[in-house]
C-alpha positions as CSV (number, residue, x, y, z in Angstrom):
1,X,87.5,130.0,40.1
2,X,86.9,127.0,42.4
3,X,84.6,125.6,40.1
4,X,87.2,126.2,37.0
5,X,89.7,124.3,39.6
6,X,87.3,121.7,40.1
7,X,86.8,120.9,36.7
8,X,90.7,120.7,35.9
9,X,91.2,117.9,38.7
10,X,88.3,115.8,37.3
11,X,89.7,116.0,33.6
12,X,93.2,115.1,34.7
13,X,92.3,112.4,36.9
14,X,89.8,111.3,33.8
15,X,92.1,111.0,31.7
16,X,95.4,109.4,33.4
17,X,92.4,106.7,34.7
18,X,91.3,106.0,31.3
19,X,95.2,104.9,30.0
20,X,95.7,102.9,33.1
21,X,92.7,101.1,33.3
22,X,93.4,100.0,29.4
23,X,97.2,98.8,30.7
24,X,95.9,97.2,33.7
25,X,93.4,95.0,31.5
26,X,95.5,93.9,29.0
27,X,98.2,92.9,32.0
28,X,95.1,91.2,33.8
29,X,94.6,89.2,31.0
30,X,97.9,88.4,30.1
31,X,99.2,87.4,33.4
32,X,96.2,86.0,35.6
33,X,96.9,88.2,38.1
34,X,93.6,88.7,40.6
35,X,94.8,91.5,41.9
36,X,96.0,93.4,38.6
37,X,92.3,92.5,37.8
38,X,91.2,94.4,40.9
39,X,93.3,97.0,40.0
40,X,92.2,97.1,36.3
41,X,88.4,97.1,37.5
42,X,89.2,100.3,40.2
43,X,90.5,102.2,37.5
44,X,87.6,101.5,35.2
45,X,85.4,102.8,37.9
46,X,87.1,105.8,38.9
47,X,87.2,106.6,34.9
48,X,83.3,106.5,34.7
49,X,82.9,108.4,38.2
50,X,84.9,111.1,36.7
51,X,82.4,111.4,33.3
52,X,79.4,111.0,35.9
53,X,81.3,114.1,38.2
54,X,82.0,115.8,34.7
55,X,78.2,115.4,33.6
56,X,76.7,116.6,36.8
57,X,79.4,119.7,36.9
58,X,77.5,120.3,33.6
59,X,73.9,120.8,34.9
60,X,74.6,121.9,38.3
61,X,75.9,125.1,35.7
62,X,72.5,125.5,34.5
63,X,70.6,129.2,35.1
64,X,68.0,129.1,37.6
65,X,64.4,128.9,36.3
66,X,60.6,128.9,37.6
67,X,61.0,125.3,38.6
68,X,64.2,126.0,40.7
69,X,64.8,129.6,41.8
70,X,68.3,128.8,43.6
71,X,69.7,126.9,40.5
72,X,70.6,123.5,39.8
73,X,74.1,123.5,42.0
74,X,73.1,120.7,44.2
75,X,72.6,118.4,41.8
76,X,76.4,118.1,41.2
77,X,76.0,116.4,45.0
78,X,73.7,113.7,44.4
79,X,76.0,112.4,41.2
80,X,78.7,112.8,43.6
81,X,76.4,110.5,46.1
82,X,75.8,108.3,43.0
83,X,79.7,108.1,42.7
84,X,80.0,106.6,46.0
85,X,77.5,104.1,45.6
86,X,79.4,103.0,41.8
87,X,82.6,102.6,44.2
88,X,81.3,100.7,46.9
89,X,79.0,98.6,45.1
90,X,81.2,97.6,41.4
91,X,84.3,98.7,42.8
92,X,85.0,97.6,46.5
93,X,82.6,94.8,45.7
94,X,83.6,92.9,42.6
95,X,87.1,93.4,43.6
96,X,86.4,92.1,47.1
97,X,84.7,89.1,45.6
98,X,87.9,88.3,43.0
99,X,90.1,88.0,46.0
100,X,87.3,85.3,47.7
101,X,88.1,83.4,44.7
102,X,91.4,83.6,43.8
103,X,92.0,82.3,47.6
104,X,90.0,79.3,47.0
105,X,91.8,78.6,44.0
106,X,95.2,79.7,43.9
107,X,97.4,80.5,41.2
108,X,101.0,81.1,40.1
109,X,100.8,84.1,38.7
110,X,102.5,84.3,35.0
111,X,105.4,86.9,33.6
112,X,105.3,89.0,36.6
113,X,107.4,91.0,35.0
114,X,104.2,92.6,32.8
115,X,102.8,92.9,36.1
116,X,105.9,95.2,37.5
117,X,106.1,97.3,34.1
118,X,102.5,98.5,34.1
119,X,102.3,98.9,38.0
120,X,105.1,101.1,37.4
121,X,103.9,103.3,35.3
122,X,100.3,103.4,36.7
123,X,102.3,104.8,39.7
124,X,103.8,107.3,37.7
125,X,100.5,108.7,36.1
126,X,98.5,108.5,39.6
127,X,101.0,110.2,41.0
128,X,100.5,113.1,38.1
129,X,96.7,112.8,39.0
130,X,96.8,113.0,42.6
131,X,99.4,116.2,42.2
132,X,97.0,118.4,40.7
133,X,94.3,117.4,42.6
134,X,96.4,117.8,46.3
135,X,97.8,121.3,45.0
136,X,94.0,122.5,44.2
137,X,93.1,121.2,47.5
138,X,96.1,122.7,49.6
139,X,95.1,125.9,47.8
140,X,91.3,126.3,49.1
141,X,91.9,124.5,52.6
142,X,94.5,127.0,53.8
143,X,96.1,126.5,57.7
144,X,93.5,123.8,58.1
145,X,94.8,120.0,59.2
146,X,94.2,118.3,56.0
147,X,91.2,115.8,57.6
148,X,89.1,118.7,59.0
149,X,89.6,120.3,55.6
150,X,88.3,117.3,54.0
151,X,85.3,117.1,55.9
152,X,84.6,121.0,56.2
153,X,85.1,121.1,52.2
154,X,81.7,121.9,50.6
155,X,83.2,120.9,47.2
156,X,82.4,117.2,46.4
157,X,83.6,116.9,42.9
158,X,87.5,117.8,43.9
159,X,87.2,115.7,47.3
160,X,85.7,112.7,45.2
161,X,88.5,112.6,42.9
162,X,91.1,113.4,45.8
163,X,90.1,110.9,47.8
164,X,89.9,108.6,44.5
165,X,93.2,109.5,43.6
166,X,94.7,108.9,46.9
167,X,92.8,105.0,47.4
168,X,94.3,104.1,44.0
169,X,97.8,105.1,44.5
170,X,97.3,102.9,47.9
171,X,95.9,100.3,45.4
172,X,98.7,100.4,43.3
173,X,101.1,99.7,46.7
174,X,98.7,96.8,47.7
175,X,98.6,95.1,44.5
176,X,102.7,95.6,43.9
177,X,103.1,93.7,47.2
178,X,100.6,91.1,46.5
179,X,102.5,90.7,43.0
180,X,105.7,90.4,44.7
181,X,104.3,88.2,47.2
182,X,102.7,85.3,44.9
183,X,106.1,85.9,43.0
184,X,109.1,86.4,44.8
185,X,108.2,84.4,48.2
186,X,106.2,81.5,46.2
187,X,103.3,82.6,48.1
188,X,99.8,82.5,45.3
189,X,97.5,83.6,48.0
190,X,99.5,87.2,48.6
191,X,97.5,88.0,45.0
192,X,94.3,87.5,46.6
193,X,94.9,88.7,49.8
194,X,95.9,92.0,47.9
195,X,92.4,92.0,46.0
196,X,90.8,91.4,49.4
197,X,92.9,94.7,51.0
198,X,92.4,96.9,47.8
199,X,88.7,96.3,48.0
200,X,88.4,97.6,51.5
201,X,90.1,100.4,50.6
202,X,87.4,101.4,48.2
203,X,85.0,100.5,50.6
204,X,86.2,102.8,52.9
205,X,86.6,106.0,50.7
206,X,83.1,105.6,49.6
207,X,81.9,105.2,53.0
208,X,83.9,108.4,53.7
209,X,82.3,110.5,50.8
210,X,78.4,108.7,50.9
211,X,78.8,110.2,54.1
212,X,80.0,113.6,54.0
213,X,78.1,114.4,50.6
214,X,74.7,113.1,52.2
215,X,75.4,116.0,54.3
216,X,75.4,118.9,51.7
217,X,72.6,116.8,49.5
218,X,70.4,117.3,52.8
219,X,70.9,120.7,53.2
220,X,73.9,121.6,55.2
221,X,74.8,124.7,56.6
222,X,77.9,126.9,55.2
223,X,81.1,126.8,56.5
224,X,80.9,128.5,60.5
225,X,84.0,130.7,59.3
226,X,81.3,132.6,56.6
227,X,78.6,132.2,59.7
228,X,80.7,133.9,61.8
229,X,81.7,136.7,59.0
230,X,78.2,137.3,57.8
231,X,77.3,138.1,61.7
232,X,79.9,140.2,62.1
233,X,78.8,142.1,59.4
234,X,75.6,142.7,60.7
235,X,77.1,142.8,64.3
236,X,78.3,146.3,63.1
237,X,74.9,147.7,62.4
238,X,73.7,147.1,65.9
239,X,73.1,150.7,67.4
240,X,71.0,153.6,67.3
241,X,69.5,153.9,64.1
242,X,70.0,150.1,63.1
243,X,69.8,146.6,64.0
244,X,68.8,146.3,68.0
245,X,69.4,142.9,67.6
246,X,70.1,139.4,65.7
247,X,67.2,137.5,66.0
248,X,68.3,134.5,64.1
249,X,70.8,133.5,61.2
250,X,70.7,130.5,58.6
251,X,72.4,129.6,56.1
252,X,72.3,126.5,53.5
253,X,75.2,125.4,51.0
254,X,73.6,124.9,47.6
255,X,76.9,124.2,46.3
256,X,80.3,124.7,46.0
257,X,79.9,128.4,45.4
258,X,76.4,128.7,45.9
259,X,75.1,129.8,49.7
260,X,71.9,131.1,51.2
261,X,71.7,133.5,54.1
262,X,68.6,134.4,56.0
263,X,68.5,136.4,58.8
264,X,66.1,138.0,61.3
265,X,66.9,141.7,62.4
266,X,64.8,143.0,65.2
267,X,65.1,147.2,64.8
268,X,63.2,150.1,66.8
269,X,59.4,150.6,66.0
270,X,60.2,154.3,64.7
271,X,63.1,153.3,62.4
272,X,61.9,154.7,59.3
273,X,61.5,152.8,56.2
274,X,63.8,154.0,54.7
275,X,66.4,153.9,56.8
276,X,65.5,149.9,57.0
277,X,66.0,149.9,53.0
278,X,69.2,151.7,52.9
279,X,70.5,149.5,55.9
280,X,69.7,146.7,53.7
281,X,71.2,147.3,50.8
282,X,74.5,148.1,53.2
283,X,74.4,144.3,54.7
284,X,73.6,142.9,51.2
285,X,76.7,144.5,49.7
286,X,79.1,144.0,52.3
287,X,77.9,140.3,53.1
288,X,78.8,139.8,49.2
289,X,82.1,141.8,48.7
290,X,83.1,139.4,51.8
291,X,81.7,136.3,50.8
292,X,81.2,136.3,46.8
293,X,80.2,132.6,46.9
294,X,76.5,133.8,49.2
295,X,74.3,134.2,45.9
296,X,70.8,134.5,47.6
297,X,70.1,136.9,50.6
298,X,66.9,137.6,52.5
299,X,66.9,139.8,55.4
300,X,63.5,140.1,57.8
301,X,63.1,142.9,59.9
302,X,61.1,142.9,63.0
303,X,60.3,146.2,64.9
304,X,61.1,145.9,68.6
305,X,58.4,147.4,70.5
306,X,59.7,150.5,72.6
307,X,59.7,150.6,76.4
308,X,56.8,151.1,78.3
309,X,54.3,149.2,75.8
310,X,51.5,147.6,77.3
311,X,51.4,144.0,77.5
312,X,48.9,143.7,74.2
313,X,51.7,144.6,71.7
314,X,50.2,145.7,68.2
315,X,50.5,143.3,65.5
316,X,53.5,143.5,63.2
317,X,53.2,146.5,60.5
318,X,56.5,146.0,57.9
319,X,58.6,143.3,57.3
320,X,61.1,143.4,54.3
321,X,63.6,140.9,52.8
322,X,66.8,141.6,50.9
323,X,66.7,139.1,48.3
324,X,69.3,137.9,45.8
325,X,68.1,136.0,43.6
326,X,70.8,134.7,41.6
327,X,74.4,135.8,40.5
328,X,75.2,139.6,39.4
329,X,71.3,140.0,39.9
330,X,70.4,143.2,42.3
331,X,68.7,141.8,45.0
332,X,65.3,144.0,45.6
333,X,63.5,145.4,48.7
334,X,60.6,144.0,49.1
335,X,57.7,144.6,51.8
336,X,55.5,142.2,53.2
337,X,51.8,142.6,53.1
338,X,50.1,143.0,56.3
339,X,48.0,139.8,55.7
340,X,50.8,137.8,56.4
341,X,51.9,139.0,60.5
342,X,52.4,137.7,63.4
343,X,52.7,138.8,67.1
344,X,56.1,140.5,68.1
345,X,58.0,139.4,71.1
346,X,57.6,142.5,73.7
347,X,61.5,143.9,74.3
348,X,62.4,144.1,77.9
């Protein structure tokens, strides 16, 4: 559903980008203005970031195979990374450079009326844009301030274009004032000066998203909220004839509704193996009824050595994994051979 979500923000922003960056051109060249330039070149790039997020949406869809078992979900991160690169680089930088130049050589700028008209109504269409991509974000960050949200949110397509939208709507004021300025108080630098502060604007936001995607292209852990829930879950198995312990808990986001969870249980030596297996199958179905978006599982038990053991503990016998491999696929038990051991810790 988040994905579905996703891919309505990036085709609405697409698409509303695509008719303003045609106006802004044509008023660009009509007019002179360096800052309608600026504006017409942002919108150009924030059209082909949205075919590059649409593209790797595409293939981060893809089934996993033999060559990757979790899936292809975090490649929709590295075109997102490659987003904030196109940004920085073509966007913040030509536009930065345009303003350089139009403040060495100033300008009046011509029929600033054009100028007005198709700021206007880029206004009006970003505004459309940056609606539907707020209201989907409002909708998955909850009570959350809306910064912490931003930077907790594992999905980087809808933060991309959010954070897009919102620098171009910011753009649009900038480059109305720098109109206004050369314009109405005779002033031909306020055009470049605008290009200048819209280009640092885009330099920012891609700073802000090379950043935070980095993060889940590196392998970031899920949110602490589903940390929290998934040892909770497990929290209620401690006891007599279950888990004696959490030994450790990881988790990776692959994606935006993708997450891995691996866990070591430590549970009494004379636990039976079956008992181990039907325990597992209870954490693996409740983890997932909680937390639909946790795709693969694997569980390790380790058998706590009983009280009174002498110091030499015997090696390891069983250790089994939970492990689901991919979506709607029932995870299997599986047990370790004993070739593969190591020493357990003596329990005190």
């Amino acid at each position: 559903m988040a994905a579905d979500g996703s891919t309505r923000v990036v085709v609405a922003a697409m698409a509303a980008n695509s008719g303003i960056a045609a106006a802004k051109l044509a008023a660009a060249a009509y007019t002179g203005s360096s800052a309608m330039l600026s504006e017409a070149v942002h919108s150009l790039i924030d059209t082909s970031n949205q075919g590059l997020l649409l593209y790797g949406m595409k293939r981060a869809a893809r089934p996993a195979d033999a060559r990757h078992p979790f899936g292809y979900t975090k490649e929709l991160y590295f075109w997102s990374f490659i987003v904030a690169i196109l940004l920085f680089s073509m966007g913040a930088g030509v536009t930065i450079y345009e303003g350089i130049e139009k403040l060495k050589h100033p300008h009046p700028v011509t029929s600033p009326h054009v100028n007005y008209i198709v700021l206007g109504v880029a206004i009006v269409l970003e505004a459309g844009s940056c609606w539907v991509a707020l209201r989907e974000f409002n909708a998955q960050r909850g009570d959350k301030p809306f910064l912490a949200a931003l930077r907790a949110s594992k999905d980087a397509a809808l933060v991309t274009v959010l954070l897009e939208d919102l620098a171009a709507m910011a753009g649009l004021v900038i480059a109305l004032a720098g109109v206004a300025m050369a314009d109405i108080g005779g002033v031909p630098e306020g055009d470049g000066i605008a290009s200048i502060a819209i280009g640092l604007v885009l330099a920012s936001v891609a700073a802000f998203i090379a950043i935070e995607v980095k993060g889940l292209l590196t392998g970031e852990a899920a949110s602490d909220d589903l940390q929290a829930g998934v040892r909770d879950i497990i929290a209620a198995e401690i006891g007599p004839g279950g888990v004696g312990a959490i030994g450790d808990l990881k988790t990776m986001q692959l994606g935006a509704s993708s997450v891995l969870v691996a866990a070591t249980l430590d549970v009494a030596d004379d636990l039976p193996a079956g008992a181990v297996e039907a325990m597992n199958t209870r954490l693996e179905r409740a983890i997932q009824v909680r937390f639909p978006e946790v795709k693969h599982i694997y569980l390790e038990v380790a058998r706590a050595a009983p009280a009174g053991t002498p110091a030499e503990v015997p090696e390891l016998e069983t250790k089994s994994a939970v492990a689901a491999v991919s979506h709607g696929q029932k995870p299997q038990v599986m047990a370790r051979p004993d070739g593969k051991k190591g020493r357990a810790k003596r329990r005190r």
